[in-house]
ROZA-67043 format. One record per residue (C-alpha): residue in one letter; residue number from 1; x, y, z; chain. Coordinates in pm, whole numbers, m for minus. Example, Ala and Ser with C-alpha at 12.3 -4.5 7.8 and 13.67 -1.06 7.14 Angstrom:
! residues 2
residuo / num / u / v / w / cadena
a / 1 / 1230 / m450 / 780 / A $
s / 2 / 1367 / m106 / 714 / A $
//
This chain:
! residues 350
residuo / num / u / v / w / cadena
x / 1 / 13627 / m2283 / 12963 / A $
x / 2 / 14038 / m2234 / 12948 / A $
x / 3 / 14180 / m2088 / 12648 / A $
x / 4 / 14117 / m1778 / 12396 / A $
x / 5 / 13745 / m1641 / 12395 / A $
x / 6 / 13807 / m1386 / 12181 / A $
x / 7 / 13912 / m1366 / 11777 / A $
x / 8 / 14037 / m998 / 11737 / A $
x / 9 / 14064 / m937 / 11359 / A $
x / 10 / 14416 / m650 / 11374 / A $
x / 11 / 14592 / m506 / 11149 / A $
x / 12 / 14975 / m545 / 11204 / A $
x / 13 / 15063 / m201 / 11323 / A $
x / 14 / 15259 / m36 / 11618 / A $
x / 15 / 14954 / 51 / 11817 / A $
x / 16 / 14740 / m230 / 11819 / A $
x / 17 / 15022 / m444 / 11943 / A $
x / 18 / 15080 / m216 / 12193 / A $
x / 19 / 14717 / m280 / 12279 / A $
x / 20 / 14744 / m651 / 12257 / A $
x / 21 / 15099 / m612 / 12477 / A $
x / 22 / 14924 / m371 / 12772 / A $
x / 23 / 14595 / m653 / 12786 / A $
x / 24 / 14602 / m731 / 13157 / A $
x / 25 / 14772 / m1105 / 13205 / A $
x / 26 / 14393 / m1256 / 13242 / A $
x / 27 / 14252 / m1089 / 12960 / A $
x / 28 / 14536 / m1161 / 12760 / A $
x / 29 / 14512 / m1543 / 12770 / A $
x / 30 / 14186 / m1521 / 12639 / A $
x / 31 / 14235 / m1298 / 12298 / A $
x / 32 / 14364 / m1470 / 12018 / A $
x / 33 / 14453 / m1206 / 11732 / A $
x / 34 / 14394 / m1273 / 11358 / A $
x / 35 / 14694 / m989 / 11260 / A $
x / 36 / 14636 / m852 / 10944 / A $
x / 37 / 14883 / m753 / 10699 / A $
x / 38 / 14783 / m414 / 10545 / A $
x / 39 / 14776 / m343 / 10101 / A $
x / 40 / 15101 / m212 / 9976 / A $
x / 41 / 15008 / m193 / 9616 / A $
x / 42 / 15289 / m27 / 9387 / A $
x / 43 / 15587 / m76 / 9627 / A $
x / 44 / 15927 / m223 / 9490 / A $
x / 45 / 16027 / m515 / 9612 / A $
x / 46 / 16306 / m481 / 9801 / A $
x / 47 / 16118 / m223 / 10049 / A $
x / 48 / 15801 / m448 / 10036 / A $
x / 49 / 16002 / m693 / 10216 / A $
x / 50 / 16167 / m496 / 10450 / A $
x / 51 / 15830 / m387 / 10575 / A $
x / 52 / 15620 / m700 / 10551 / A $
x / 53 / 15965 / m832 / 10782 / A $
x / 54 / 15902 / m534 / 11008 / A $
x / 55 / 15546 / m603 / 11073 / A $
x / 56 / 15580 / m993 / 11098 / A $
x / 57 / 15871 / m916 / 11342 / A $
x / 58 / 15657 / m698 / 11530 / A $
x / 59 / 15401 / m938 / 11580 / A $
x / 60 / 15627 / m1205 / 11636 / A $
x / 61 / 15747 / m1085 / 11924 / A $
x / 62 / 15438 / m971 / 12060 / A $
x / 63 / 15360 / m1415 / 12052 / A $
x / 64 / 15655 / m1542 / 12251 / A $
x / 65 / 15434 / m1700 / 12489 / A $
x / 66 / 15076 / m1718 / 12279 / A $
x / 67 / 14968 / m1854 / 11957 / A $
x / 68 / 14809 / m1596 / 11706 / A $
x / 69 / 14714 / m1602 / 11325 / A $
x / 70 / 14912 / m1398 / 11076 / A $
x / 71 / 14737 / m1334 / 10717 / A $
x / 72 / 14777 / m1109 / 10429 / A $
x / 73 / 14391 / m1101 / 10263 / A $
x / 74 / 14523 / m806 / 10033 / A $
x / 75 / 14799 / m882 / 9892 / A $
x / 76 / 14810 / m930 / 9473 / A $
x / 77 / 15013 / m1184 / 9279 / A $
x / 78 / 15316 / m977 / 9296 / A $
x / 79 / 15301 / m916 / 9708 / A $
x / 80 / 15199 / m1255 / 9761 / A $
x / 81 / 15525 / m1345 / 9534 / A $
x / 82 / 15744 / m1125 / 9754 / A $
x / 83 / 15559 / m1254 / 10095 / A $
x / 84 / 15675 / m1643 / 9975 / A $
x / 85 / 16042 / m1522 / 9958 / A $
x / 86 / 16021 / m1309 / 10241 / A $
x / 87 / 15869 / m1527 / 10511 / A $
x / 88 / 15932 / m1873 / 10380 / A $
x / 89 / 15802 / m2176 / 10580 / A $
x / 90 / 16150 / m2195 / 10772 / A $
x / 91 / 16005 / m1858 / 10930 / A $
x / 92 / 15670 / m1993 / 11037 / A $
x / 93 / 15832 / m2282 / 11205 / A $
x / 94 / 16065 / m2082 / 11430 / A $
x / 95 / 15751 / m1868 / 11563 / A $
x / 96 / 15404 / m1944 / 11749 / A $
x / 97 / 15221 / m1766 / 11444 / A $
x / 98 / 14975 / m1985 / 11252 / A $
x / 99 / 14942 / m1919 / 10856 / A $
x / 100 / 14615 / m1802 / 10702 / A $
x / 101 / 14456 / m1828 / 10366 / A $
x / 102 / 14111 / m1836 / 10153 / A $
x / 103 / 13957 / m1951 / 9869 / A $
x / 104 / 14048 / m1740 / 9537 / A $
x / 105 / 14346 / m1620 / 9704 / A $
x / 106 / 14642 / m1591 / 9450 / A $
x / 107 / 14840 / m1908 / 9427 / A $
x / 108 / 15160 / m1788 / 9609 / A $
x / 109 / 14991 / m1703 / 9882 / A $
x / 110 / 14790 / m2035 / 9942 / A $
x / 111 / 15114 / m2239 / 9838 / A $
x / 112 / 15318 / m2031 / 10100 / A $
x / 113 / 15020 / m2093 / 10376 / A $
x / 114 / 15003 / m2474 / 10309 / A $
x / 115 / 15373 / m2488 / 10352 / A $
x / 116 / 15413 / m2329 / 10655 / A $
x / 117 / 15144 / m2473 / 10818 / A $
x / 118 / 15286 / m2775 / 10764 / A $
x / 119 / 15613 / m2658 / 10852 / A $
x / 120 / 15470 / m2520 / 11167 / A $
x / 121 / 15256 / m2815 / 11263 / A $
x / 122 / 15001 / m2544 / 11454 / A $
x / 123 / 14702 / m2541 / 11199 / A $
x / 124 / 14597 / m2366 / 10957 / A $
x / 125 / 14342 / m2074 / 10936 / A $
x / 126 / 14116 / m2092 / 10638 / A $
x / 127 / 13973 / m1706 / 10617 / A $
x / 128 / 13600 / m1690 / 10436 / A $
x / 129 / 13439 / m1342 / 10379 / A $
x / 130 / 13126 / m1237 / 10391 / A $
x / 131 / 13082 / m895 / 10329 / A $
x / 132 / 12726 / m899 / 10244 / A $
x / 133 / 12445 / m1175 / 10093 / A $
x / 134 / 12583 / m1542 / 10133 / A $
x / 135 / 12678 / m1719 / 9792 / A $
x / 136 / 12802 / m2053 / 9745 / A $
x / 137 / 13062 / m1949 / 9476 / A $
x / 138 / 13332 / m2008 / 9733 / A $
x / 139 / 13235 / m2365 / 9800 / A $
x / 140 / 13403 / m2547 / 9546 / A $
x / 141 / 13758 / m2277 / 9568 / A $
x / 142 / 13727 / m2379 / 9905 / A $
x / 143 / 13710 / m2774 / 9853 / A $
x / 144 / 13998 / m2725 / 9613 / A $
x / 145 / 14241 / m2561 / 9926 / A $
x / 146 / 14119 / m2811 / 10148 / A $
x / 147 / 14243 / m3067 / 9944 / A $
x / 148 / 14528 / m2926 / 9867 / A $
x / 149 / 14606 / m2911 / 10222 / A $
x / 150 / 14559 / m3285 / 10270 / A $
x / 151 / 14684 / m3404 / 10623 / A $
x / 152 / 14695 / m3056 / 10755 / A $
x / 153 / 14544 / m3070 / 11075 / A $
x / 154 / 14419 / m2851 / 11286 / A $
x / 155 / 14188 / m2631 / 11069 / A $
x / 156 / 14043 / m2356 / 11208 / A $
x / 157 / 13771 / m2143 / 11012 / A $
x / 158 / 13753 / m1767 / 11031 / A $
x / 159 / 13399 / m1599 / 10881 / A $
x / 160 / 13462 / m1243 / 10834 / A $
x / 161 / 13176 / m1057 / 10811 / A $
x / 162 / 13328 / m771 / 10733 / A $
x / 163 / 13148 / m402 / 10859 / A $
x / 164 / 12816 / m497 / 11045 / A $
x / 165 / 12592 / m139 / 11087 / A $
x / 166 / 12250 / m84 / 11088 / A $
x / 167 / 12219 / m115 / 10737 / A $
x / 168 / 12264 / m493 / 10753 / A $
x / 169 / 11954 / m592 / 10939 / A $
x / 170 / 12005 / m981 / 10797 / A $
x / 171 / 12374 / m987 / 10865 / A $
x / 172 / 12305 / m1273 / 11158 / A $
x / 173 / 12093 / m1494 / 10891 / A $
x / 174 / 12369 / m1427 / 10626 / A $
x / 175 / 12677 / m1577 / 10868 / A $
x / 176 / 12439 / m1873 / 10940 / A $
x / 177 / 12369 / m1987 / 10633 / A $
x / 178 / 12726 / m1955 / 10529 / A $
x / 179 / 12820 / m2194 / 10821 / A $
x / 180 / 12571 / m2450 / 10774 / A $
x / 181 / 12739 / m2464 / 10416 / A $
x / 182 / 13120 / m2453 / 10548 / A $
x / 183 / 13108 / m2662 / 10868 / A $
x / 184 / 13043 / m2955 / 10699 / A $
x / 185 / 13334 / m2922 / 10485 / A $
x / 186 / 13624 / m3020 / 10723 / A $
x / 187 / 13678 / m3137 / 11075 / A $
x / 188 / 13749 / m2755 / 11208 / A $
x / 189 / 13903 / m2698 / 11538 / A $
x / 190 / 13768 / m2365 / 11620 / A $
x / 191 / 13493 / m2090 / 11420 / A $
x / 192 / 13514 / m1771 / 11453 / A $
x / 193 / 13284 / m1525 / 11325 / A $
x / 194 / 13413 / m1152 / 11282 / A $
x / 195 / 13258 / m826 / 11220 / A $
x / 196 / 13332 / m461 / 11253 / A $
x / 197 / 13080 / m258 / 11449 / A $
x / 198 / 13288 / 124 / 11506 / A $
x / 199 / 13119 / 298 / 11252 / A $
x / 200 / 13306 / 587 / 11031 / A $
x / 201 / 13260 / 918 / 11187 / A $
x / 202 / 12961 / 1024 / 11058 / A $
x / 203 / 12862 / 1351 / 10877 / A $
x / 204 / 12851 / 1636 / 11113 / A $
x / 205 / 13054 / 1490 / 11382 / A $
x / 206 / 13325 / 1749 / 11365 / A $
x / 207 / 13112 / 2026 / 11448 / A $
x / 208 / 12923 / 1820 / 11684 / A $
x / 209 / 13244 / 1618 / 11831 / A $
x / 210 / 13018 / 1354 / 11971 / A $
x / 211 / 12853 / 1033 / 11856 / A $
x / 212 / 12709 / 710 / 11968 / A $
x / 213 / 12628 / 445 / 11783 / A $
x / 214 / 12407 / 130 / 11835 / A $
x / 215 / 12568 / m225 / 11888 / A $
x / 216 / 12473 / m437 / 11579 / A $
x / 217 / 12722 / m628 / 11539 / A $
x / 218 / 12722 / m718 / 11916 / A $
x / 219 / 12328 / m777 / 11869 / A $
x / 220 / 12405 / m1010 / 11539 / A $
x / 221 / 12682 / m1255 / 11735 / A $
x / 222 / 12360 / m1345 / 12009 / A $
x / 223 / 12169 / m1413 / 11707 / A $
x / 224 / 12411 / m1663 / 11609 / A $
x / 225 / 12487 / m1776 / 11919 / A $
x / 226 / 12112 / m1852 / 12020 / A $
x / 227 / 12038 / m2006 / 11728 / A $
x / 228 / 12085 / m2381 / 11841 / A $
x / 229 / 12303 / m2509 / 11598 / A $
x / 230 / 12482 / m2825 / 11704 / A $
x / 231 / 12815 / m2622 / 11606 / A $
x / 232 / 12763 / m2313 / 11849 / A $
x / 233 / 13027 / m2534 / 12079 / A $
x / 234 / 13326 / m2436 / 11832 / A $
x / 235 / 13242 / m2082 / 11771 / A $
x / 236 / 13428 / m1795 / 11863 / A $
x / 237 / 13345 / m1449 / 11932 / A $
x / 238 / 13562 / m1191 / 11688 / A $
x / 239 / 13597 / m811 / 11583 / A $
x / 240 / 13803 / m538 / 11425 / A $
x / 241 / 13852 / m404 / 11765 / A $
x / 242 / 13782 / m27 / 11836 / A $
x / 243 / 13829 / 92 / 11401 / A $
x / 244 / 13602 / 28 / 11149 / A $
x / 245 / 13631 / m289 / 10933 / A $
x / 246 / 13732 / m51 / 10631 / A $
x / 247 / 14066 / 40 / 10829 / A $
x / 248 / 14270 / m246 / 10801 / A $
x / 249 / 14233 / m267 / 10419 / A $
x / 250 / 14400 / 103 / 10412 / A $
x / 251 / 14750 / 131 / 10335 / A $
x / 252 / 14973 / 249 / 10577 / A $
x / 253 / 15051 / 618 / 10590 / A $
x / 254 / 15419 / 705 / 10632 / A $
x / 255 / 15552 / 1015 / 10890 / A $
x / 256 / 15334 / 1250 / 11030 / A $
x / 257 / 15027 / 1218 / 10822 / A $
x / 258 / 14697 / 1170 / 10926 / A $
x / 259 / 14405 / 1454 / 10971 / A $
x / 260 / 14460 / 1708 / 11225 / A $
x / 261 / 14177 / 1573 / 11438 / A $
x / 262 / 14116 / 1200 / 11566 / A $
x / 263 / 13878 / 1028 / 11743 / A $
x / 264 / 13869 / 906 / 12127 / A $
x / 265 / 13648 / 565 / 12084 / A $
x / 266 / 13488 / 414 / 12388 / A $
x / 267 / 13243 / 60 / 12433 / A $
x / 268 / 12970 / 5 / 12586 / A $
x / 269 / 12706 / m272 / 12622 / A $
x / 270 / 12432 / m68 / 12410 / A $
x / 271 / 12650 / 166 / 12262 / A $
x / 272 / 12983 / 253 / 12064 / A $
x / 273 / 13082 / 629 / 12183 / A $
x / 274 / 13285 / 883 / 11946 / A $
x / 275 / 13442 / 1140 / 12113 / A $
x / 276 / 13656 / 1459 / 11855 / A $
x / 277 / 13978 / 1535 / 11984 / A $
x / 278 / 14273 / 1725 / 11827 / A $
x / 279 / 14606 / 1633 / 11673 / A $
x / 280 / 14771 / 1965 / 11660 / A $
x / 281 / 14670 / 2333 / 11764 / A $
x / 282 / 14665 / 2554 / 11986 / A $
x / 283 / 14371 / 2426 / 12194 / A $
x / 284 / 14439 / 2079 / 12159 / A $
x / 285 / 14531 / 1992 / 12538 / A $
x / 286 / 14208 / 2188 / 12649 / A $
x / 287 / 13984 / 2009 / 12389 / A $
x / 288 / 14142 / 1654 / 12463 / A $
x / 289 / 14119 / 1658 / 12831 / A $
x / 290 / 13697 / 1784 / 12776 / A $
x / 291 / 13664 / 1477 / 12562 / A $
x / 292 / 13803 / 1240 / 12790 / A $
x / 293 / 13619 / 1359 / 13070 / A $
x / 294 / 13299 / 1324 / 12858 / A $
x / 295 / 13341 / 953 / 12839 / A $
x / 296 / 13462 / 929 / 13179 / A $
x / 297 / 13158 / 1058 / 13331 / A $
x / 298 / 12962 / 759 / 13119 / A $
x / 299 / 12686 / 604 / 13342 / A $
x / 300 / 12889 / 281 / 13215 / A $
x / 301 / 13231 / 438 / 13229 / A $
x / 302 / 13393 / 129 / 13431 / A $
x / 303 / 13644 / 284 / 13594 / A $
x / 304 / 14042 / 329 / 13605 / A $
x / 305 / 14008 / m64 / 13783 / A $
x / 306 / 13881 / m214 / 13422 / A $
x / 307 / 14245 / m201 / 13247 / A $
x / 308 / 14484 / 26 / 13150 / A $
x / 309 / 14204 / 210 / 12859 / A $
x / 310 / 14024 / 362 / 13151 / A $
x / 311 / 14348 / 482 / 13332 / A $
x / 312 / 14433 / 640 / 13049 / A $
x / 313 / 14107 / 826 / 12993 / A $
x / 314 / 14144 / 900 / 13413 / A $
x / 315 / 14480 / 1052 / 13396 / A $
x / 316 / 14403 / 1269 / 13082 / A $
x / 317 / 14103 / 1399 / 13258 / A $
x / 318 / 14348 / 1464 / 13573 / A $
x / 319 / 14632 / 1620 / 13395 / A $
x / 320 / 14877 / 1350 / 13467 / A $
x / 321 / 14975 / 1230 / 13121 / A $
x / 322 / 14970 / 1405 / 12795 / A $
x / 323 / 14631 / 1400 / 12550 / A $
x / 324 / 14794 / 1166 / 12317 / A $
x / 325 / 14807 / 1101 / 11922 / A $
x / 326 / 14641 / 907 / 11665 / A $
x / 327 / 14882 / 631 / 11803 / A $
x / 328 / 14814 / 652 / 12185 / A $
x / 329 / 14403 / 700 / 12133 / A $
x / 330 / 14402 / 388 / 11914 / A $
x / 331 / 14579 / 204 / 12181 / A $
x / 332 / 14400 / 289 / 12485 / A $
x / 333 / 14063 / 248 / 12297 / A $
x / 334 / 14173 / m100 / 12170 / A $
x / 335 / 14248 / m185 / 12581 / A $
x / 336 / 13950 / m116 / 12658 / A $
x / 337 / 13696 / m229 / 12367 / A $
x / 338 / 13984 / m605 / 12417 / A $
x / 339 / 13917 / m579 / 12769 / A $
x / 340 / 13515 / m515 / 12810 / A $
x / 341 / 13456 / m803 / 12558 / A $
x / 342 / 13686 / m1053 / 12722 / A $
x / 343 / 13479 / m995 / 13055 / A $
x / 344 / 13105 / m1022 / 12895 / A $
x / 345 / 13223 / m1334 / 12702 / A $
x / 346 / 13330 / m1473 / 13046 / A $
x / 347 / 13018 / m1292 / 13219 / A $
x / 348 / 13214 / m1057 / 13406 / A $
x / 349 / 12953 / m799 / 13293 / A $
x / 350 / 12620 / m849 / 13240 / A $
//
């Protein structure tokens, strides 16, 4: 099978499109990104636009060559307002992004989809979520933007579970009765179903500096994907990549923010692995380098070979490159999380 495995649900910011960019060539061609426009509630106009321009641009460019989905699930009547007048359907047709929407999004932002899609004449992504129990209350929303969007076609439907931990044992049952309910609704080119799986640092982790989580998420797409529905053809694996679902629904911080720790994040087939590192002090180098080298000497560490994630985590061990930033370790932990799933959806890995 030719073409994108891979739905990675990412949130439109410098380093997970420098992630997407350093994707080897053949893993590349099979990820196709859902970006994700972050909340900017309470911003004036004039500089909402200039960023939502920024981030569109950056992803833009990022898509010379690929098609991707662009969608802003958070933004309000007012940012959906500015988003219409910002990135008008003249913008969508000069671009190989595809507009997304959802039932009981605000009107703008539907209108400003439907537009561009047909401007565009790629499809249209129709973005359903699921954050916990399945209820039919988006049914008839969604019947209403369907036929609104009349000849629009393709259609492709995204399911976004949202976060997927332990907690939701019944999160595999949930997503299936939700698409035996939506596939019947349109002629859909693709499905995707998404879910976050990196938890949240947990309690205790900065004294311990280590975690390692089980795989639910993982464990919940073979549920769906064993389940013998005559559909299973169309579906598509997705995530939120290496952060947890919550992340991309958090507003950006500006400067040099951020806690003055961070987190090294590493897959696995049976687990997700946490590793503490530093931002700033005085034993930051010293710490960093240990908690590369922890993950490094992984029984399923794959090696510097697997991409450009496990260089990284090589040459930080070896000295050979600095021990990074929030920036870099989201990168290189989005290379290699992109990277491992593209080769077990192709059966690279077993």
């Amino acid at each position: 099978m030719s073409g994108p495995l891979y739905v990675s649900v990412l949130p439109t910011r410098p380093h997970a499109v420098e992630a997407y960019r350093g994707l080897r060539p053949d893993i590349q061609v099979r990820v196709a990104p859902v970006w994700t426009l972050p909340p900017r509630s309470g911003m004036l106009p004039d500089l909402l636009a200039a960023e939502l321009r920024k981030d569109a641009s950056r992803v833009a460019a990022a898509h010379r060559h690929r098609p991707a989905w662009l969608d802003a699930p958070f933004a309000d009547e007012r940012e959906a307002a500015v988003l219409a007048e910002t990135l008008p359907p003249e913008w969508w047709a000069q671009r190989n992004l595809r507009p997304v929407t959802g039932p009981r999004r605000p009107v703008a932002q539907q209108s400003l989809a439907l537009a561009a899609a047909q401007r565009h004449g790629g499809g249209l992504g129709i973005r359903v979520r699921v954050p916990g129990e399945w209820h039919d209350r988006d049914i008839a929303p969604l019947c209403e933007l369907l036929g609104r969007a009349g000849p629009i076609d393709p259609v492709d439907l995204f399911l976004d579970l949202g976060a997927v931990l332990p907690s939701r044992r019944d999160a595999a049952k949930e997503a299936l009765r939700a698409l035996d309910a939506l596939v019947p609704l349109a002629p859909w080119r693709t499905l995707a179903v998404a879910s976050g799986g990196f938890p949240e640092p947990p309690d205790g982790f900065l004294e311990s500096a280590w975690y390692e989580a089980p795989r639910p998420d993982w464990d919940t797409w073979h549920e769906i994907h064993h389940s013998g529905r005559s559909y299973l053809p169309l579906l598509h694996y997705g995530d939120y990549g290496i952060l947890p679902a919550a992340y991309a629904a958090r507003t950006p911080i500006s400067g040099n923010g951020g806690p003055p720790w961070g987190v090294l994040r590493y897959s696995t087939t049976r687990s997700y692995l946490l590793a503490k590192v530093l931002q700033r002090g005085e034993h930051r180098d010293a710490v960093n380098r240990d908690a590369a080298r922890r993950l490094t000497r992984l029984t399923d560490f794959r090696g510097p070979s697997a991409g450009a994630g496990e260089g990284w985590l090589r040459d930080c061990v070896q000295g050979s490159v600095t021990t990074g930033n929030h920036s870099v370790w989201n990168r290189v932990g989005n290379i290699q999380h992109m990277t491992f799933i593209v080769s077990c959806l192709t059966g690279r890995l077993r």
